[in-house]
KEKE-3310 file (N, C-alpha, C; in steps of 0.2 Angstrom, whole numbers, plus 5000, padded with zeros to 4 digits):
npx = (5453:5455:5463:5467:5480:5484:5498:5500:5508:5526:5539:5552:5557:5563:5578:5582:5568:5551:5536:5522:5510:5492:5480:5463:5450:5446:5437:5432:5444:5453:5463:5478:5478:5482:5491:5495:5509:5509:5525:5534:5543:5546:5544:5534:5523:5524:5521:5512:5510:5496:5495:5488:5470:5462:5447:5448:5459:5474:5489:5505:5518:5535:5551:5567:5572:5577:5577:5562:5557:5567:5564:5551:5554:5559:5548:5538:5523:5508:5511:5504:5499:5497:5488:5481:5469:5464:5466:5472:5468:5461:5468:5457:5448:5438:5439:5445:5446:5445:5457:5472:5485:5499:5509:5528:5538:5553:5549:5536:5529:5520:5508:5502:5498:5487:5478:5479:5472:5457:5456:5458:5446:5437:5437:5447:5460:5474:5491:5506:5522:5537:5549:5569:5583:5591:5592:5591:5582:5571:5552:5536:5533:5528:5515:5506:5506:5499:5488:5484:5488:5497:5514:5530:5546:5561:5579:5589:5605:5600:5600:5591:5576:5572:5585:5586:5577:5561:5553:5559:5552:5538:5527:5519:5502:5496:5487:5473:5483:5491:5501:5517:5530:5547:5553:5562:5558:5543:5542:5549:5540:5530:5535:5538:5524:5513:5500:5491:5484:5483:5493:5503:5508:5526:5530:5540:5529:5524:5513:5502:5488:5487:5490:5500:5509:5518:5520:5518:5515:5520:5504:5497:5486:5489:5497:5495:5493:5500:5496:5483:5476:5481:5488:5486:5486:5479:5487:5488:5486:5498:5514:5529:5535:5547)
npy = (5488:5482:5469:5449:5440:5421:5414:5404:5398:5401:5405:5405:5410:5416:5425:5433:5435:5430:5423:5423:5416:5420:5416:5424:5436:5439:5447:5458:5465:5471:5468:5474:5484:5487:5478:5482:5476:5473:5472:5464:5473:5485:5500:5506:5500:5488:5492:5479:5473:5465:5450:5439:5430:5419:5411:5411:5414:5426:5430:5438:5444:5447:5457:5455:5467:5478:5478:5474:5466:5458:5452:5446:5436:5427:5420:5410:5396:5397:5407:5423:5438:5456:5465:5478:5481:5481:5492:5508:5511:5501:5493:5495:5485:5485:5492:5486:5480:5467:5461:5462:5468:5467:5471:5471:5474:5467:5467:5474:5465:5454:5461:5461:5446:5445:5453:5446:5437:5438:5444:5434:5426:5434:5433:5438:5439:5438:5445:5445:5454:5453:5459:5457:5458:5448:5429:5423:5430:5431:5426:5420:5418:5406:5408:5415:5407:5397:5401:5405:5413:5423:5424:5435:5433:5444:5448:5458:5454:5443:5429:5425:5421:5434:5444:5461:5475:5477:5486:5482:5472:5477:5487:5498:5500:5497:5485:5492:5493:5485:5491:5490:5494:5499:5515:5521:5511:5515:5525:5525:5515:5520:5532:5521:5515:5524:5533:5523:5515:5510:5512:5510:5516:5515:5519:5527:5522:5530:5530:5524:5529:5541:5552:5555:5560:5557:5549:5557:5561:5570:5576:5577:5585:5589:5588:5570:5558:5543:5532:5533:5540:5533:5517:5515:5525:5534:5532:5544:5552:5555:5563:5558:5557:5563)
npz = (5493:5509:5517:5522:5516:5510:5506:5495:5486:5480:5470:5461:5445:5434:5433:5447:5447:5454:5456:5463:5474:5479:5492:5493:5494:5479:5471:5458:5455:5441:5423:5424:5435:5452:5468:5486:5495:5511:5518:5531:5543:5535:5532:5521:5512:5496:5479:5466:5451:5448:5440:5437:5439:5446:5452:5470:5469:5468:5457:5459:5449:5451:5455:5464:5468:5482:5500:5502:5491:5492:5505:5503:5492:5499:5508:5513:5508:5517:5525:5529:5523:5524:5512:5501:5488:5471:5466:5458:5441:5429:5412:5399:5392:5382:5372:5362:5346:5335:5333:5342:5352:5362:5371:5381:5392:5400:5419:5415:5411:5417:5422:5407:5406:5413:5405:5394:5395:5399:5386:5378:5383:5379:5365:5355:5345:5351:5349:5356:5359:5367:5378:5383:5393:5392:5391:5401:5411:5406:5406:5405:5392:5391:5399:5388:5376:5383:5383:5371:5364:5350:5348:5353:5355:5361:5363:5368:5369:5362:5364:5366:5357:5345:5342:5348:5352:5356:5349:5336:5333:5328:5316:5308:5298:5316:5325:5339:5354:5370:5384:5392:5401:5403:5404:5391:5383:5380:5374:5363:5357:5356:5347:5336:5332:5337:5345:5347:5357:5373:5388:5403:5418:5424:5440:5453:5471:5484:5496:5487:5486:5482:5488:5494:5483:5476:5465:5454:5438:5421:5411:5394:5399:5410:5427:5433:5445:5447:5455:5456:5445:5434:5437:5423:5405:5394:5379:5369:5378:5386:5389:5382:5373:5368)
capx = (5450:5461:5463:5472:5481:5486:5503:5498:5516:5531:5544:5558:5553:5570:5584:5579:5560:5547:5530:5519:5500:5489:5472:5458:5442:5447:5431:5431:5450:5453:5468:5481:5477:5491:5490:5502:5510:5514:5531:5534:5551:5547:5540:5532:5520:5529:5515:5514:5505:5492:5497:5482:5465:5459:5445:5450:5467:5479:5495:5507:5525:5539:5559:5569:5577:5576:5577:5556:5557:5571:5561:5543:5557:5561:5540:5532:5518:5504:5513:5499:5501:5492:5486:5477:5468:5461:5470:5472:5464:5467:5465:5451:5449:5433:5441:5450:5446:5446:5465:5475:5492:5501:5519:5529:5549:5556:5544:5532:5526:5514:5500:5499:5496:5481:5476:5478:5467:5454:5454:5457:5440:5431:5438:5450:5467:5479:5497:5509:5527:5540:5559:5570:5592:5596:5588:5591:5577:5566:5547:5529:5531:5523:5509:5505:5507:5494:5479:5483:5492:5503:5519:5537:5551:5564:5581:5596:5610:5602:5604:5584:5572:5576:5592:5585:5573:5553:5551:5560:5546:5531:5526:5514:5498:5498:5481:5474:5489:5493:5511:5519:5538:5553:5552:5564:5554:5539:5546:5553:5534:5524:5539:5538:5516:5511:5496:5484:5482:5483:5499:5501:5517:5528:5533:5541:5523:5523:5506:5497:5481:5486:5490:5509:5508:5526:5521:5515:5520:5515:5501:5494:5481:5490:5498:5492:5496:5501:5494:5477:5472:5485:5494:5485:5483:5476:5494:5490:5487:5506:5521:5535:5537:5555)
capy = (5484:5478:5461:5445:5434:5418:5412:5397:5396:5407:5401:5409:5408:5420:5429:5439:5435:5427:5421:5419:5415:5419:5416:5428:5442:5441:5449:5464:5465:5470:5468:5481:5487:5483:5478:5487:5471:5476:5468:5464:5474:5488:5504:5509:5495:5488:5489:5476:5473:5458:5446:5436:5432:5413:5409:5415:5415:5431:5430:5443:5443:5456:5456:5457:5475:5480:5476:5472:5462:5451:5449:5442:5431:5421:5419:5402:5395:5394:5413:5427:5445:5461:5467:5482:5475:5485:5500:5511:5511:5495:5491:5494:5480:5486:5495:5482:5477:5460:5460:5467:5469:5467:5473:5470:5474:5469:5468:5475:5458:5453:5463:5460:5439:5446:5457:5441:5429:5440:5447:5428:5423:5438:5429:5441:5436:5442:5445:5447:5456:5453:5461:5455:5461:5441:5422:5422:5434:5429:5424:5423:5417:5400:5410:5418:5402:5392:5405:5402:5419:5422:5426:5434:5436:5446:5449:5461:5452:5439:5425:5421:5423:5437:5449:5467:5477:5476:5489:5479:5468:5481:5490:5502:5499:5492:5486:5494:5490:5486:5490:5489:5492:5504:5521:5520:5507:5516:5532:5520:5511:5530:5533:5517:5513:5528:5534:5519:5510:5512:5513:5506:5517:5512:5526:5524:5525:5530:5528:5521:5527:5546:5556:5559:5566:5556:5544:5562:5562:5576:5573:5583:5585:5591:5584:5565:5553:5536:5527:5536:5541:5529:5518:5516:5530:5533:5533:5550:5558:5554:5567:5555:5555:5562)
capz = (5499:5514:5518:5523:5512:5512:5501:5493:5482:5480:5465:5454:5438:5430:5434:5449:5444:5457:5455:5473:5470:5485:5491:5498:5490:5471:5466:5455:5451:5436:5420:5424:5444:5456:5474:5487:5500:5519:5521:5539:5543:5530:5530:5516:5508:5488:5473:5462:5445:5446:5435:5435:5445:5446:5455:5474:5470:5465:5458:5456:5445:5454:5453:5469:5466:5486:5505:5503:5486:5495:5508:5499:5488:5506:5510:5512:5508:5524:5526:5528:5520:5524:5506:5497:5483:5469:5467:5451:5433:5423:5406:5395:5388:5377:5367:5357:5340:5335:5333:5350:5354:5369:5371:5388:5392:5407:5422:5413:5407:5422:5421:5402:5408:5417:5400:5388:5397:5397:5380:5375:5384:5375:5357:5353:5343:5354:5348:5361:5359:5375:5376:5392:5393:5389:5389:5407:5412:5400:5410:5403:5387:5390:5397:5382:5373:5384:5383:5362:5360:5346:5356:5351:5362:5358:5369:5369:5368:5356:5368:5366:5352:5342:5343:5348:5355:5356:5342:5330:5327:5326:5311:5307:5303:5319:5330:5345:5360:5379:5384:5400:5402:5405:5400:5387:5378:5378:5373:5356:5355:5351:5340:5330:5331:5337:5352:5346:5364:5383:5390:5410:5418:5430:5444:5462:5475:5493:5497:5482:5485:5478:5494:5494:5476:5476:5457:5448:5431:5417:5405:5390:5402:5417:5431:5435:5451:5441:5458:5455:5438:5431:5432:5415:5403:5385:5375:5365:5383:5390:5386:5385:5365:5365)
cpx = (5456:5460:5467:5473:5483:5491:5502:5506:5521:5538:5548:5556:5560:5574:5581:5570:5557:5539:5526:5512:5497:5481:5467:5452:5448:5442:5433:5440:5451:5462:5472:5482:5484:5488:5497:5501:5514:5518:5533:5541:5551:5541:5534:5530:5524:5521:5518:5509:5503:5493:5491:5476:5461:5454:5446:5456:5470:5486:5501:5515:5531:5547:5560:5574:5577:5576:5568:5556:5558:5568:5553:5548:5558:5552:5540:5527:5515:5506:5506:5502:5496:5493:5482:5477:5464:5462:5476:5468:5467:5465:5459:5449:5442:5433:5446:5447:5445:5453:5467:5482:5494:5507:5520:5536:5546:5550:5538:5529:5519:5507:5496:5495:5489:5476:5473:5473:5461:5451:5453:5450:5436:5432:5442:5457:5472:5488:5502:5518:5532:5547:5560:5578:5594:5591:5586:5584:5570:5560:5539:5528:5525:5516:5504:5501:5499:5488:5479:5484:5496:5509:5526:5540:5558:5570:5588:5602:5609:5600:5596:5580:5576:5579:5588:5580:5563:5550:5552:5554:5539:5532:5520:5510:5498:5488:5481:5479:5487:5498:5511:5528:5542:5552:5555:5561:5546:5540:5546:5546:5532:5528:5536:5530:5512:5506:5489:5483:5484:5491:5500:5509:5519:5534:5536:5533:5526:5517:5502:5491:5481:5487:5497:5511:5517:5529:5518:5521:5517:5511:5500:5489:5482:5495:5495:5496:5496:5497:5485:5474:5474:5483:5493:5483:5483:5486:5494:5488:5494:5510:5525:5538:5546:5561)
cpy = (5480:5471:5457:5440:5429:5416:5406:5393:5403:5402:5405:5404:5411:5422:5433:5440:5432:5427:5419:5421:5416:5418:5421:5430:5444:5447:5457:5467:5465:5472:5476:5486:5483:5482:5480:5481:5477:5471:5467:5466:5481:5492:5505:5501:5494:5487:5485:5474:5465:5456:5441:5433:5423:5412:5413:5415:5421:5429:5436:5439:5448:5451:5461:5460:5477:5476:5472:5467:5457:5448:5444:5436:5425:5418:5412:5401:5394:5403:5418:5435:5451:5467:5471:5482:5481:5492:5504:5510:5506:5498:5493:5490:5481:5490:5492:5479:5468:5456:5464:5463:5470:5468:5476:5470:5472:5467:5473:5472:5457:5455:5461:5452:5440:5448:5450:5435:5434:5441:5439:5425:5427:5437:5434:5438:5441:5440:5449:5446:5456:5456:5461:5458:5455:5434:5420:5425:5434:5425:5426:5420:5409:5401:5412:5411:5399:5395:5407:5411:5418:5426:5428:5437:5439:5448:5454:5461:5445:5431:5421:5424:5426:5444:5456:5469:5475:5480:5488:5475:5471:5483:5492:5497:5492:5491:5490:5489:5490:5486:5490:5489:5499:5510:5524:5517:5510:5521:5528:5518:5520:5531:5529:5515:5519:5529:5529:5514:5514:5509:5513:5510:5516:5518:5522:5526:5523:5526:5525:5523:5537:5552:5559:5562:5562:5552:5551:5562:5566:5572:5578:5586:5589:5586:5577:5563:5546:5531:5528:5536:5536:5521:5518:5521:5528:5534:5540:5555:5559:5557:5564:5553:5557:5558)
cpz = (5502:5515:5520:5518:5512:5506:5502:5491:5483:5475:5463:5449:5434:5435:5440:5451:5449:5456:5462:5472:5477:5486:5496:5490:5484:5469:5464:5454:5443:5430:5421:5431:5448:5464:5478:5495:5505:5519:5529:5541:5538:5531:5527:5512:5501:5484:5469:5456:5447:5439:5432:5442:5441:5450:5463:5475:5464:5463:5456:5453:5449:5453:5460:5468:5474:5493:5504:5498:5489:5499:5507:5495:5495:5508:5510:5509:5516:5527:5525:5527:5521:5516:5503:5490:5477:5465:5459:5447:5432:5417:5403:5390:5383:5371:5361:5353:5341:5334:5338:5349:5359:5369:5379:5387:5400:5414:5422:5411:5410:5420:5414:5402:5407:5409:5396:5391:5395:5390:5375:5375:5380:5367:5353:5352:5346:5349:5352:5358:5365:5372:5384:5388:5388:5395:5399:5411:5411:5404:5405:5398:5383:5393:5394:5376:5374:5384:5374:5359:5355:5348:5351:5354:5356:5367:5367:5366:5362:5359:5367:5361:5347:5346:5342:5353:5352:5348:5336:5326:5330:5321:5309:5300:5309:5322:5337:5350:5366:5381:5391:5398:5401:5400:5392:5380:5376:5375:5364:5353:5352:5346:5333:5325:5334:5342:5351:5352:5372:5384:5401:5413:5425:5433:5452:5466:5481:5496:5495:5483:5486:5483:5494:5488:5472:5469:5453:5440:5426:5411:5400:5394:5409:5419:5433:5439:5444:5446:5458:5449:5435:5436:5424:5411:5395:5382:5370:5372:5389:5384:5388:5378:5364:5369)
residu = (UNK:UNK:UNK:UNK:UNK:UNK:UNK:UNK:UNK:UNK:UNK:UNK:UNK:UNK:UNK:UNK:UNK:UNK:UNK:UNK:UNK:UNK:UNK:UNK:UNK:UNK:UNK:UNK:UNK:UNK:UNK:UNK:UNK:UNK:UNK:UNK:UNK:UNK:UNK:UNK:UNK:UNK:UNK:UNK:UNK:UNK:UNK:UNK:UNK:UNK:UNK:UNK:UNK:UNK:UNK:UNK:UNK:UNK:UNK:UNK:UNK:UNK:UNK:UNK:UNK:UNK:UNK:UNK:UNK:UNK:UNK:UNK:UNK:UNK:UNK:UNK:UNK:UNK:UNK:UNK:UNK:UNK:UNK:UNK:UNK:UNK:UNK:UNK:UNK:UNK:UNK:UNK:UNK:UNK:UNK:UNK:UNK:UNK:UNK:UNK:UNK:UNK:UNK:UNK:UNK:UNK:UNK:UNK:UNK:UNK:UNK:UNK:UNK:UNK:UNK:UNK:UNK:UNK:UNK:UNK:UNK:UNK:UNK:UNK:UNK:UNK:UNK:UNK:UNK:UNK:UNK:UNK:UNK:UNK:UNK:UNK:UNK:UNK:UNK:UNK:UNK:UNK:UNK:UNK:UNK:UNK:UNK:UNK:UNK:UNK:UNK:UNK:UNK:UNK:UNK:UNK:UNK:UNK:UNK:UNK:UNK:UNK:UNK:UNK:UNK:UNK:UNK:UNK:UNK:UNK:UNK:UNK:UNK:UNK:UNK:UNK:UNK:UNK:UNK:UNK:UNK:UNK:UNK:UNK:UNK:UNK:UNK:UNK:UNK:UNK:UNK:UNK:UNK:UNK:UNK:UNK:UNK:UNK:UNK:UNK:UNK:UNK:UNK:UNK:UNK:UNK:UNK:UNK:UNK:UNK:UNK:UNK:UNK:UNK:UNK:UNK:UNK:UNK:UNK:UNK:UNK:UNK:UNK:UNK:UNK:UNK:UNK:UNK:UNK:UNK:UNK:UNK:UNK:UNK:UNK:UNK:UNK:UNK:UNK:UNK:UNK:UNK)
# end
């Protein structure tokens, strides 16, 4: 759905990292969809993962990596945005046991915000695993925290929580999962706990709504669009175990 949005806040939260809440038609958004921001000055709309959905307020999470990023990190509040809302598969969040696991690298974090609040109100014990480069970067955790997750950051270089990667502190058996984050990380998570949850993957998109064919990535099932079928897929139907 098209629409106008109003930028209520706009903040740095990390390194890089920005948090901007806006208000408009919440309705039917669901954990795991991404909205795709027209920049004023820029081509080609930027997707971004919904980080969470209040009332009639959006907010999303993103890292200024590009000419459009920079330019959303400078925005106001009272600022208006043309926004497509909606857009992808999220989560399934009906498929989680009474124990669920969330695991997040990097700017992959966001959309799981969205995941834990939910699965909170449906009285689900979440357990949520984060991994960032270093202490600097590091966002999210006191959201986790406030919706009564049980929360463990882990960082790289050491510098925050513990010293390592995300798969350090997993172990088989694990519960049904929600992941989000860098290719490498997930590639490591199948290895370590294997295809027992949904998997959210992050592609470059032109168009996001499945027409330039530009986010394809191969499944066991074929070729799939990440901005169409995806971005969330069953984890034992993605080829990206080696």
């Amino acid at each position: 759905m098209k629409g106008k949005w109003h930028i209520v806040s706009n903040e740095r939260i990390a390194e890089k990292i920005y948090r901007m809440t806006l208000r408009g038609e919440t309705e039917g958004i669901l954990p795991g969809q991404f909205v795709e921001i027209a920049v004023p000055g820029c081509y080609l709309r930027r997707p971004i993962s919904v980080s969470d959905i209040a009332d009639d307020l959006l907010t999303i999470i993103y890292k200024t990596i590009g000419e459009g990023t920079a330019r959303m990190a400078q925005m106001k509040s009272g600022e208006t945005l043309d926004i497509l809302t909606g857009l992808g598969n999220g989560y399934n969040l009906a498929k989680a046991g009474k124990e669920v696991l969330l695991i997040g690298g990097g700017v992959g974090v966001p959309p799981l915000i969205y995941a834990a609040k939910q699965l909170r109100q449906a009285g689900k014990n979440v357990h949520v695993v984060i991994g960032f480069n270093t202490k600097s970067e590091v966002f999210g955790e006191e959201c986790f925290t406030a919706l009564g997750c049980q929360v463990s950051v882990c960082t790289m270089d050491g510098s925050y929580g513990v010293k390592g990667v995300v798969t350090d502190l997993l172990h088989k058996p694990a519960p049904f999962y929600y992941a989000c984050g860098p290719l490498p990380m997930l590639k490591a998570l199948l290895r370590t706990i294997g295809t027992n949850g949904q998997i959210s993957m992050e592609e470059r998109m032109g168009c996001g709504a499945g027409l330039c064919m530009g986010c394809t990535i191969e499944t066991k099932d074929g070729f799939k669009r990440v901005c169409k079928e995806g971005p969330v897929f069953s984890a034992d139907a993605l080829k990206i175990e080696n």
